[in-house]
LOLO-389650 format. One record per atom (N, C-alpha, C, CB): x negated, y, z; residue in one letter. Coordinates in steps of 0.05 Angstrom, whole numbers, plus 32768, in hexadecimal, padded with zeros to 4 digits. Glycine has a CB too. Layout:
REM LOLO-389650
XYZA/...
END
This chain:
REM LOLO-389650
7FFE7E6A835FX/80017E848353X/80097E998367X/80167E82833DX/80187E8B837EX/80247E9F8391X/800D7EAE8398X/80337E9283ABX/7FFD7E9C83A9X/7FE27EA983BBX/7FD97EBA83ACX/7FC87E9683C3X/7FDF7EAC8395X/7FC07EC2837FX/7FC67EE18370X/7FB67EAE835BX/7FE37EE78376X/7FF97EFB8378X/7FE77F18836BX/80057EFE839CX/7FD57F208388X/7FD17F36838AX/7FB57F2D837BX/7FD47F4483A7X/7FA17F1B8377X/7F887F1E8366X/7F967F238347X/7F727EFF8369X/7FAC7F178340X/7FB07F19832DX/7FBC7F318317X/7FB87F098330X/7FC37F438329X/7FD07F568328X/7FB67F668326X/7FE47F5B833DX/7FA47F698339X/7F8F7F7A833CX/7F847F6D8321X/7F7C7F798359X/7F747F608312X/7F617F518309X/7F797F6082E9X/7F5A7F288318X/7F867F5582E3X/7F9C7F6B82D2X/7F9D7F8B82CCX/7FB47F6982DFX/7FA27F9482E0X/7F987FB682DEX/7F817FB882D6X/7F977FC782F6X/7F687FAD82E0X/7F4A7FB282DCX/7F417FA482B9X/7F387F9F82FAX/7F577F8F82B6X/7F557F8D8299X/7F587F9F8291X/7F627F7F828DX/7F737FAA8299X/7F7B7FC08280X/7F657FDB8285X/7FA27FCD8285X/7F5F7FDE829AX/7F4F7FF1829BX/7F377FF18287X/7F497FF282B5X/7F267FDD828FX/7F0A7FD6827DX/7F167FDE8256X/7EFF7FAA8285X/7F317FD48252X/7F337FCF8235X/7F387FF18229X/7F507FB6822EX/7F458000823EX/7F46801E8239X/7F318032823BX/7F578028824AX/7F21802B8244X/7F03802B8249X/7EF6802A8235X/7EF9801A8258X/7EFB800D8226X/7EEA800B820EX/7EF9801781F3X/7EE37FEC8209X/7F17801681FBX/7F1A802881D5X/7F0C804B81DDX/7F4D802E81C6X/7F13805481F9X/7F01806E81FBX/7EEA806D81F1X/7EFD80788215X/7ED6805981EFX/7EC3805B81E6X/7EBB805781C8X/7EBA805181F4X/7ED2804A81C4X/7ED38042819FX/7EDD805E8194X/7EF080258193X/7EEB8067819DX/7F0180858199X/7EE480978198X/7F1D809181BCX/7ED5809481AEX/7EBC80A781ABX/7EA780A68194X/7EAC80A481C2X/7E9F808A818BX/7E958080817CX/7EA6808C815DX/7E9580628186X/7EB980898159X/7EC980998142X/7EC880AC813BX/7EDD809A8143X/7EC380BD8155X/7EBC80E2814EX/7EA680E38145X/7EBA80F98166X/7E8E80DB8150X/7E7180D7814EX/7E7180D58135X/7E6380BF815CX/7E7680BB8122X/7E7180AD810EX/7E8180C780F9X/7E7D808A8111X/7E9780D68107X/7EA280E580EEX/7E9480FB80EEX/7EC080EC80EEX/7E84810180FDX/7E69811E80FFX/7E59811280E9X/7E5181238124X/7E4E80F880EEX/7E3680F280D9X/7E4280EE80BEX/7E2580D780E1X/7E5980E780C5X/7E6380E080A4X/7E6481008095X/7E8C80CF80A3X/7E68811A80A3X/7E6C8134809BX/7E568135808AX/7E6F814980B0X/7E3881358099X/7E1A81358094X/7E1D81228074X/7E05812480B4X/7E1C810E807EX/7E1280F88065X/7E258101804DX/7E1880D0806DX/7E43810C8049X/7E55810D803BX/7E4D81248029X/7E6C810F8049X/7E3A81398036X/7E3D81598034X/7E1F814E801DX/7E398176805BX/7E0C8143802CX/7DF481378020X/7DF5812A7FFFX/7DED81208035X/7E11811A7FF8X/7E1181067FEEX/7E17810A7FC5X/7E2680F78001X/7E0880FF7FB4X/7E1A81127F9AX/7E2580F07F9BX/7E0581257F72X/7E3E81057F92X/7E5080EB7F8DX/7E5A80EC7F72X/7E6A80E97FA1X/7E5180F87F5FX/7E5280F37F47X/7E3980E17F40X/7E54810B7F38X/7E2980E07F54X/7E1B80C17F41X/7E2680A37F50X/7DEF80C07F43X/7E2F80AA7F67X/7E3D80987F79X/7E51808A7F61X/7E4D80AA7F94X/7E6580A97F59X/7E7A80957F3EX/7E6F80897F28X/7E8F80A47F2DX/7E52808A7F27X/7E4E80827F14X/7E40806F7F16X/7E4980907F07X/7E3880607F29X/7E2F803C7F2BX/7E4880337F3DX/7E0980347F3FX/7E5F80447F3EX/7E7A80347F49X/7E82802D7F2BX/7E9580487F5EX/7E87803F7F17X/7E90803C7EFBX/7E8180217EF5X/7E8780567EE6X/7E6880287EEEX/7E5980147EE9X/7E5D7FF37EF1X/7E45801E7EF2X/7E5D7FF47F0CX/7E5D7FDC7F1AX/7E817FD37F14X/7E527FE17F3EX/7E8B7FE47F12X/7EB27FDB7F06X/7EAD7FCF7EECX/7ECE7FFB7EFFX/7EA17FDB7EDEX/7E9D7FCC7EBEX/7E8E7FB47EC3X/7E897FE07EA6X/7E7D7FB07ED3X/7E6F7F9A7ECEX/7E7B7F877EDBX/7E547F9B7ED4X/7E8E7F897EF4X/7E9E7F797EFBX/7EB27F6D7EEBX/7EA67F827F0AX/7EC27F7E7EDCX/7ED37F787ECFX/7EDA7F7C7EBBX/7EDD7F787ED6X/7EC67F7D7EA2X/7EC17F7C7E8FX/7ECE7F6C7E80X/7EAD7F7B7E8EX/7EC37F507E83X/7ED27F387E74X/7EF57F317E7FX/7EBD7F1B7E7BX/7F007F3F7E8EX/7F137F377E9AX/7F2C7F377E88X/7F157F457EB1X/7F3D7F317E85X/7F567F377E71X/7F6A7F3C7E86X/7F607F1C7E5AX/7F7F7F577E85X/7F937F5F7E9BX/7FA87F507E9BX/7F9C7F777E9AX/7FB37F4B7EB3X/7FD47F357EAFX/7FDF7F517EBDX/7FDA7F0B7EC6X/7FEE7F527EAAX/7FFB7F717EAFX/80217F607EB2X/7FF47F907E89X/801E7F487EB1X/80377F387EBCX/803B7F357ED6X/80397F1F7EB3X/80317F2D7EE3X/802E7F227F01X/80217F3F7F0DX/80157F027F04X/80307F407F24X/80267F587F38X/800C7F4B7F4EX/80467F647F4EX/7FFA7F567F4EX/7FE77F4B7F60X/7FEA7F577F7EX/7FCB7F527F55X/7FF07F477F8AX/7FEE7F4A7FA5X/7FD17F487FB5X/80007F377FAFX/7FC97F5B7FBBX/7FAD7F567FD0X/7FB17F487FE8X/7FA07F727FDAX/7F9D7F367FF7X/7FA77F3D8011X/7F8C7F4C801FX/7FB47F208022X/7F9A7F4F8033X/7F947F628044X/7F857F4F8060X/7FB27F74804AX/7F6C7F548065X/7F607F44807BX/7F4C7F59808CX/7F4F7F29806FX/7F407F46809BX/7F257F5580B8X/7F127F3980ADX/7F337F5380ECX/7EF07F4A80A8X/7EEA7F3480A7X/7ED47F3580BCX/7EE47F2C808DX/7ED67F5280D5X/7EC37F5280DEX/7ED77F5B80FBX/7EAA7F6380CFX/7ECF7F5C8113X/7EDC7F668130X/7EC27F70813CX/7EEC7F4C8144X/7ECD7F7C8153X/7EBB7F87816AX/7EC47F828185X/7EB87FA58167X/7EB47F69818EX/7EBC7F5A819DX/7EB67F5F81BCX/7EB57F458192X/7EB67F5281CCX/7EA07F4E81E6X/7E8A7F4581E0X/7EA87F3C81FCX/7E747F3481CAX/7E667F2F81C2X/7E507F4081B4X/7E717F2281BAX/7E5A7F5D81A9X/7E537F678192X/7E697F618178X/7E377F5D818EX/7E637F708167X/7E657F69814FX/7E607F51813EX/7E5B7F778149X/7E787F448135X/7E7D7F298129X/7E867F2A8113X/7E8C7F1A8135X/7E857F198102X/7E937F1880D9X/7E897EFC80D7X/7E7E7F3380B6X/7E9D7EF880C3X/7EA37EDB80BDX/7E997ED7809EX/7EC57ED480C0X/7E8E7EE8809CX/7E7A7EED8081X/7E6F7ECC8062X/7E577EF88097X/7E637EC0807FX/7E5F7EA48071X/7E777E958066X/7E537E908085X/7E8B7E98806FX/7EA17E8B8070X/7EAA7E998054X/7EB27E8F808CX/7EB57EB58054X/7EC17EC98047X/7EB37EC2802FX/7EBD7EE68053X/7E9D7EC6802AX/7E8F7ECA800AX/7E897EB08007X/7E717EDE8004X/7E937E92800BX/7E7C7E7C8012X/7E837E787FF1X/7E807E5C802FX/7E907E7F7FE8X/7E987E747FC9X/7E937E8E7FB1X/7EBE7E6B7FC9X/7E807EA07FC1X/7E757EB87FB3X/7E657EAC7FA7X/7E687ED07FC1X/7E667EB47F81X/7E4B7EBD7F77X/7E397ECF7F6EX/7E497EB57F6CX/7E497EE57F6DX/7E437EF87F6BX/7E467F0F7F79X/7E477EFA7F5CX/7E3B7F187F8DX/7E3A7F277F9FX/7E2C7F4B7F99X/7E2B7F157FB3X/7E407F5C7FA6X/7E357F747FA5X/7E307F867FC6X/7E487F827F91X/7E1C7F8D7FC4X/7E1A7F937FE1X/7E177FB07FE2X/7E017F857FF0X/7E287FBC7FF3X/7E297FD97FF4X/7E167FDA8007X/7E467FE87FFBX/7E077FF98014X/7DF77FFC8027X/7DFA801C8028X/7DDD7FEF8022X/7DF280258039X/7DEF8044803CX/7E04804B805AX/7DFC8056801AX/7DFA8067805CX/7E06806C8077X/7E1D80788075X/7DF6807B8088X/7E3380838090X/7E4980828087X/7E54809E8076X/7E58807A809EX/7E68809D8067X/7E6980B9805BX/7E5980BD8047X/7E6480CC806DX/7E4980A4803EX/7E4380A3801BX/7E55809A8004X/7E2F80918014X/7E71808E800BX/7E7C80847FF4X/7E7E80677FF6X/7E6E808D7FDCX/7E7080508003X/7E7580378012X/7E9280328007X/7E7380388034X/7EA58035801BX/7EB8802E801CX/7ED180308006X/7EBA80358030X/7ECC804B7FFFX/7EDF80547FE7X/7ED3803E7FCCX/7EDA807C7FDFX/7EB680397FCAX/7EB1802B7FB0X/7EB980167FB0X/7E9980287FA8X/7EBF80087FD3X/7ECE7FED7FD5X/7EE27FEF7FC9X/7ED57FE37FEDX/7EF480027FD6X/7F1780077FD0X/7F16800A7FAEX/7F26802A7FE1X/7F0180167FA0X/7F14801B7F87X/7F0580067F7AX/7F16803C7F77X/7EF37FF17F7EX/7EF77FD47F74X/7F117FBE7F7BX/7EDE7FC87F7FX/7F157FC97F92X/7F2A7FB97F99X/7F427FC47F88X/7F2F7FBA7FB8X/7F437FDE7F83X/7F647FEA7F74X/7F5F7FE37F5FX/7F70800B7F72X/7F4C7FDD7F51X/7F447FD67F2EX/7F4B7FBC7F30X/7F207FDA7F20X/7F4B7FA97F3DX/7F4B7F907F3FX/7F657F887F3DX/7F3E7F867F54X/7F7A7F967F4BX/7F927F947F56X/7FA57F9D7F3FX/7F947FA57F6FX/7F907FBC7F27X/7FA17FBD7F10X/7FA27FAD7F00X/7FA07FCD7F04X/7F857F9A7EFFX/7F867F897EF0X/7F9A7F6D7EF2X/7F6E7F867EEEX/7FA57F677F09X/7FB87F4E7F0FX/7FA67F3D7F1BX/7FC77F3F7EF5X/7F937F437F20X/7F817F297F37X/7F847F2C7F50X/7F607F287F36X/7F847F1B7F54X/7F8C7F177F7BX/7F667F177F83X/7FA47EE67F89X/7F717F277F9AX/7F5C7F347FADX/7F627F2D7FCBX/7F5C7F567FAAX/7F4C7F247FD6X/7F497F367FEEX/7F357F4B7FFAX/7F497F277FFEX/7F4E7F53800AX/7F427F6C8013X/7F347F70802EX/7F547F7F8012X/7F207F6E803DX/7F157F748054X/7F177F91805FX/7EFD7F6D8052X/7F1F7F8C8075X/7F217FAC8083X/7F077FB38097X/7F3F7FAE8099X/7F067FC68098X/7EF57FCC80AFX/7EFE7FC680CEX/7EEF7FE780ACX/7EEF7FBE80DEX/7EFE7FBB80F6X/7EF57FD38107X/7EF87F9E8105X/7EE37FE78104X/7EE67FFE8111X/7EF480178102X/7ECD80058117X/7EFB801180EEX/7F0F802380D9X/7F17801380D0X/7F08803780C4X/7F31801280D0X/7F4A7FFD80C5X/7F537FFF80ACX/7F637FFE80D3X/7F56801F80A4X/7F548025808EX/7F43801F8070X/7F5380348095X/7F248025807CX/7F158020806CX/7F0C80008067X/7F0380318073X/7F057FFE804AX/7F017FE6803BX/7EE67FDE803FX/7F077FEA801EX/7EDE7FCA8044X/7EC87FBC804EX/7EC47FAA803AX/7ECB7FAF8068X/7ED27F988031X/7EC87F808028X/7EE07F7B800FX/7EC57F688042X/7ED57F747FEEX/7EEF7F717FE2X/7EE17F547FD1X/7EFB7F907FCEX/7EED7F3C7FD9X/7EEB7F2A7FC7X/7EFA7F177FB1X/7EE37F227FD1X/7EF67F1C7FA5X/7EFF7F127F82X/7F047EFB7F7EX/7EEC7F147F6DX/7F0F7EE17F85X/7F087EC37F81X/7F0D7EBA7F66X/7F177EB17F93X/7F1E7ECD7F4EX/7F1C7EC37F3AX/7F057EC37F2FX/7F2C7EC97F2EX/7EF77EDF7F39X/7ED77EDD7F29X/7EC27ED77F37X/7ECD7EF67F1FX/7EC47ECC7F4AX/7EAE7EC07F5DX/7EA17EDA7F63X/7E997EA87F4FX/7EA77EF87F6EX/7E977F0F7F72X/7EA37F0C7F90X/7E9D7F2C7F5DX/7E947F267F96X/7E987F387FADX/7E8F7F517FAFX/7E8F7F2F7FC0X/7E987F627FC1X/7E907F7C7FBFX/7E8A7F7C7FDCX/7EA47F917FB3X/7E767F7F7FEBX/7E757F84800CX/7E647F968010X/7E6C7F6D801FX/7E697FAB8025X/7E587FB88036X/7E557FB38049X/7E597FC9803AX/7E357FAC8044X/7E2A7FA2805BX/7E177FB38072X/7E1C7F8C8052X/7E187FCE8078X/7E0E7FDA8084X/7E177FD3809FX/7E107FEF807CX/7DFF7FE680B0X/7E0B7FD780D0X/7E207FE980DAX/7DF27FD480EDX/7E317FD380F1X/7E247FC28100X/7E2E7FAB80F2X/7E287FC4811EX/7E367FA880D1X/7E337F8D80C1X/7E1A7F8680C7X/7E367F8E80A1X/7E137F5D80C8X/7DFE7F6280C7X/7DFA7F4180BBX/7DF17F6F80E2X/7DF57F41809CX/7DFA7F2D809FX/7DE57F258085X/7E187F2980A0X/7DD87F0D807AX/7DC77F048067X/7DD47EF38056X/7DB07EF78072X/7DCE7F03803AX/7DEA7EF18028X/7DD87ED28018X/7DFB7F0D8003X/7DB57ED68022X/7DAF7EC28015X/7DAE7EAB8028X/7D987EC68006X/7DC27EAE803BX/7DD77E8F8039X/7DE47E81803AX/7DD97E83803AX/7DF17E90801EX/7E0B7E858010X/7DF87E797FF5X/7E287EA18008X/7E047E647FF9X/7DFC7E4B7FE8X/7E087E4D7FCEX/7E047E307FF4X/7E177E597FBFX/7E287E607FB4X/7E147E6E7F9CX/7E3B7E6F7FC5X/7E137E887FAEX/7E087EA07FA0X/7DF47E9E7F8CX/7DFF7EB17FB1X/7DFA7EA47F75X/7DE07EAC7F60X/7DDA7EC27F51X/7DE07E9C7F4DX/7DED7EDD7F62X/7DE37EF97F56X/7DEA7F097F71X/7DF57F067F37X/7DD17F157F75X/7DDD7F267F93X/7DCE7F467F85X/7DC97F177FBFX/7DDE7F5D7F82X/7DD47F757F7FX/7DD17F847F98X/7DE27F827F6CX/7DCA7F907FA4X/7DC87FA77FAFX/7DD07FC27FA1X/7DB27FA67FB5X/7DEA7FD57FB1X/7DE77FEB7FB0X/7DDE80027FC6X/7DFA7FED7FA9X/7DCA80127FC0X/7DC780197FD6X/7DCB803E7FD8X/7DAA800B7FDDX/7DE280487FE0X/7DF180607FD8X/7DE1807D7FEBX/7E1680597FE0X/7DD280707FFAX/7DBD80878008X/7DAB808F7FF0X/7DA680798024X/7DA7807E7FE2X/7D97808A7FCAX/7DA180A67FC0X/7D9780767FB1X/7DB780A77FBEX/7DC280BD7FB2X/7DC980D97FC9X/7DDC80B17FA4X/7DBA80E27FDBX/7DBB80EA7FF2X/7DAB81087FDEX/7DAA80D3800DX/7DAB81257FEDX/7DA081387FE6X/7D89813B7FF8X/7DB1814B7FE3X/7D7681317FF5X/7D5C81398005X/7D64814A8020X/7D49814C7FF1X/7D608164800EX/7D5F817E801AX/7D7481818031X/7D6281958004X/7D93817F802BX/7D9F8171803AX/7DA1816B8052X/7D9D81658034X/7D9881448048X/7D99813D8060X/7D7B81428070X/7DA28120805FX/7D6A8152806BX/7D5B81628077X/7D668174808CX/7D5081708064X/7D7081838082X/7D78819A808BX/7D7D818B80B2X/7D9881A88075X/7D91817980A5X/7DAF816B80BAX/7D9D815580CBX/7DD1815580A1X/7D7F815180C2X/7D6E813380D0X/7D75813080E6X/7D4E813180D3X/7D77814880F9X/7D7881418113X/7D98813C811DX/7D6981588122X/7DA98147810BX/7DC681448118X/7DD281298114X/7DDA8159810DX/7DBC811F8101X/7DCD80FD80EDX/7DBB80F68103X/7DC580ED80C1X/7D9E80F28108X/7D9680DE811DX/7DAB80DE813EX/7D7380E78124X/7DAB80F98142X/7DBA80F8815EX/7DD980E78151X/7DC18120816EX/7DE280EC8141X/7DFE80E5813EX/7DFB80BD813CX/7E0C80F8811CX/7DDC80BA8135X/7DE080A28134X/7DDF808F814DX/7DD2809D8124X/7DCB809E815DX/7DCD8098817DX/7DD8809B8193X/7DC0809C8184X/7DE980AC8186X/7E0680B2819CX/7E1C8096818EX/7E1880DD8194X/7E1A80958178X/7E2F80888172X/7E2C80678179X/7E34808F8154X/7E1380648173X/7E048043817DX/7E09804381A0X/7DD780418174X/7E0C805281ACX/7E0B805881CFX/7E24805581D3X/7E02807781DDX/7E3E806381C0X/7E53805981CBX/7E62804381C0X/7E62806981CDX/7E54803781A8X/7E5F80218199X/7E58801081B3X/7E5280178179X/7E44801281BEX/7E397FFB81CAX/7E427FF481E2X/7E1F7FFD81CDX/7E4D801381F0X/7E558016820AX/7E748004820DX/7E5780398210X/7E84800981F4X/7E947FF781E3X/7E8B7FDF81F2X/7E8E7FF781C1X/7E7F7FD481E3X/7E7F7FB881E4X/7E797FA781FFX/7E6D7FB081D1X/7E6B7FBA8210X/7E687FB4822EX/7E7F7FB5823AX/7E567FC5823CX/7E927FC68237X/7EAF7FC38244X/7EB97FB08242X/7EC27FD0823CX/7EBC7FAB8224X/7ED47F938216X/7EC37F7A821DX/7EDB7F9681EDX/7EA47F79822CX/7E9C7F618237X/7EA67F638258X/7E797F5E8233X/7EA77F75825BX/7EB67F78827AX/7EC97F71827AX/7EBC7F8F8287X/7ED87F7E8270X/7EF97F708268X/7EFC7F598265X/7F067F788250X/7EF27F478256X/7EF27F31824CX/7EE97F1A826CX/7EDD7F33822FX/7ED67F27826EX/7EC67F10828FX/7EE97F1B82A5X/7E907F2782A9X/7EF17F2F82A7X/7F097F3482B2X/7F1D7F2682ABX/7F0F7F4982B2X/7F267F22829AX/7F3B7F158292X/7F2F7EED828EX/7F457F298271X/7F1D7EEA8293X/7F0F7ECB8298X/7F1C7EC682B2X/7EE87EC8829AX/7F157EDD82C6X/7F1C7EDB82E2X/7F367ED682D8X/7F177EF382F8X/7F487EE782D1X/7F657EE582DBX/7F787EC582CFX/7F777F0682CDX/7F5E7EBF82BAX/7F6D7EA882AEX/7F687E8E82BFX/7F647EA4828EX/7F517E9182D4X/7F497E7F82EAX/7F617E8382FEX/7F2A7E8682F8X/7F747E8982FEX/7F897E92831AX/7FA37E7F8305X/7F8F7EC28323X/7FA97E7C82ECX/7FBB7E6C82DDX/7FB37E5182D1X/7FC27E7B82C8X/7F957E4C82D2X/7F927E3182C4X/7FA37E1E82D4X/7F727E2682C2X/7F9E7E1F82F2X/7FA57E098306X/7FC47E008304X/7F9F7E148325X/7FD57E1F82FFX/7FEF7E1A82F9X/7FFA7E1382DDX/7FFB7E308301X/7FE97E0F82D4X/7FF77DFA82AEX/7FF67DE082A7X/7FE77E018291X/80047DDC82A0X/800B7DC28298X/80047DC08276X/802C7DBE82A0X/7FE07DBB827CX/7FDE7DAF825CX/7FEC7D9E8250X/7FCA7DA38257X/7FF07D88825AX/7FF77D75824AX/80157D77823FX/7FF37D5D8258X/80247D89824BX/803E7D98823DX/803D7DAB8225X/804B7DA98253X/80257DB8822FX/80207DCB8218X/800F7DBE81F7X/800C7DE58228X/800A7DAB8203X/7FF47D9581E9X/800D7D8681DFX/7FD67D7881FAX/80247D7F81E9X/802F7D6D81EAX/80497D7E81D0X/80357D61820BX/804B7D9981DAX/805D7DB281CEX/804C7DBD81B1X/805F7DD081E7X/80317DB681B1X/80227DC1819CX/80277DA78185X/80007DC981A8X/801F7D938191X/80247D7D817EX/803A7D7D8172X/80237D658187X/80547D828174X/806B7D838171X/806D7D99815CX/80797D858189X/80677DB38162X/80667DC98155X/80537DBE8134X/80577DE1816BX/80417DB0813FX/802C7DB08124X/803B7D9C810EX/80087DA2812DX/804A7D878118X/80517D718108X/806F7D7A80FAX/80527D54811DX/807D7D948109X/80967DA180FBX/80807DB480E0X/80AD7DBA8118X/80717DBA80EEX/80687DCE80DBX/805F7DB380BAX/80467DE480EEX/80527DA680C4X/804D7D9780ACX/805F7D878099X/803C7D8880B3X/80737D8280ADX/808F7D7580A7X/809A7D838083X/80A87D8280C7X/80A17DAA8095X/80A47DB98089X/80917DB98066X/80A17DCA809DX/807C7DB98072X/80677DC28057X/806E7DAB8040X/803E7DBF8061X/80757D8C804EX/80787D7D803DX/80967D828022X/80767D65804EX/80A57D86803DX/80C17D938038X/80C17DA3801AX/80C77DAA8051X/80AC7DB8801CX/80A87DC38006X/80997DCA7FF8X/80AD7DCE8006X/
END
């Protein structure tokens, strides 16, 4: 470790460097995406938007009876990251016990996300446990809300989601919503050229993104080649086993 002192130190800064690098470019990517969201938002009637969100709430939970006893706790998850790889979701996994699936679509600043959230708050008045998917480039916004008492889901799957729900083995009703429909022509006429640029600026720095955080990542490979030599697996395998068999100890416990 001694010798390797000064690579390691260097190879560290240049991590951190590459990773500051890439939220600048996610940070850029955020402005971008909030220009086009202005366009698509300004474009959008959202009184028919509430009204296949209405719609699609009744048909969800129509038959449901409220437990207005028990407080429903959501939880709260990521079901997608932005990695060194690109863009990743655990999608198959997440819905594998979906049968009824609803798929949002449209671009950003149509209503997507809010139609998630207020399936998810209807769900939550009703006393059913939810989860909730976040966005991993907006933390805030609701991505993914699934139901396990009713075998549903609610996902938007626009990009850089990218994912094919026929296969989940599960599934035997998949709708499509698709909320560009409800767009004002004229509109997004007017704005064609500022939504296309906004979309290719924003794809340039999502992407520029992801080339960093692959830099970063091959950087920090290096620096973890300067510590393998100095560990002692078999202490640390030896400390994990130990840890796992208290933990189960415990579970039995209670």
């Amino acid at each position: 470790m001694r010798q390797n002192r000064e690579s390691i130190i260097n190879t560290n800064l240049r991590v951190g460097r590459l990773f500051k690098t890439a939220y600048f470019c996610l940070k850029e990517a955020k402005t971008i995406q909030e220009e086009w969201e202005s366009y698509i938002t300004e474009a959008t009637n959202f009184a028919q938007v509430n009204e296949v969100t209405t719609a699609i709430t009744e048909e969800i939970f129509t038959r449901v009876t409220p437990n207005f006893r028990t407080e429903a706790k959501p939880r709260h998850l990521f079901a997608t990251a932005i990695t060194p790889d690109g863009p990743v979701n655990y999608l198959d996994t997440i819905l594998q016990d979906t049968e009824i699936l609803y798929v949002i679509k449209g671009e950003p600043g149509c209503g997507k996300t809010t139609l998630a959230g207020k399936i998810a708050g209807q769900a939550q008045t009703l006393g059913l446990y939810t989860e909730v998917y976040h966005c991993a480039f907006v933390p805030q916004n609701v991505d993914i809300v699934v139901i396990p008492q009713l075998s549903t889901a609610v996902a938007n799957l626009s990009a850089p989601i990218s994912f094919d729900p026929e296969c989940l083995g599960s599934l035997k009703s998949c709708k499509e919503i698709n909320l560009s429909l409800f767009f004002n022509p004229t509109i997004i006429s007017v704005y064609s050229d500022e939504i296309s640029s906004c979309r290719d600026r924003f794809n340039a720095a999502f992407n520029r993104a992801v080339d960093y955080l692959s830099l970063a990542k091959a950087e920090h490979d290096l620096m973890e080649s300067f510590y393998v030599p100095a560990m002692d697996f078999t202490a640390i395998n030896a400390r994990k086993e130990d840890l796992l068999a208290r933990i189960i100890k415990y579970a039995e416990e209670n």
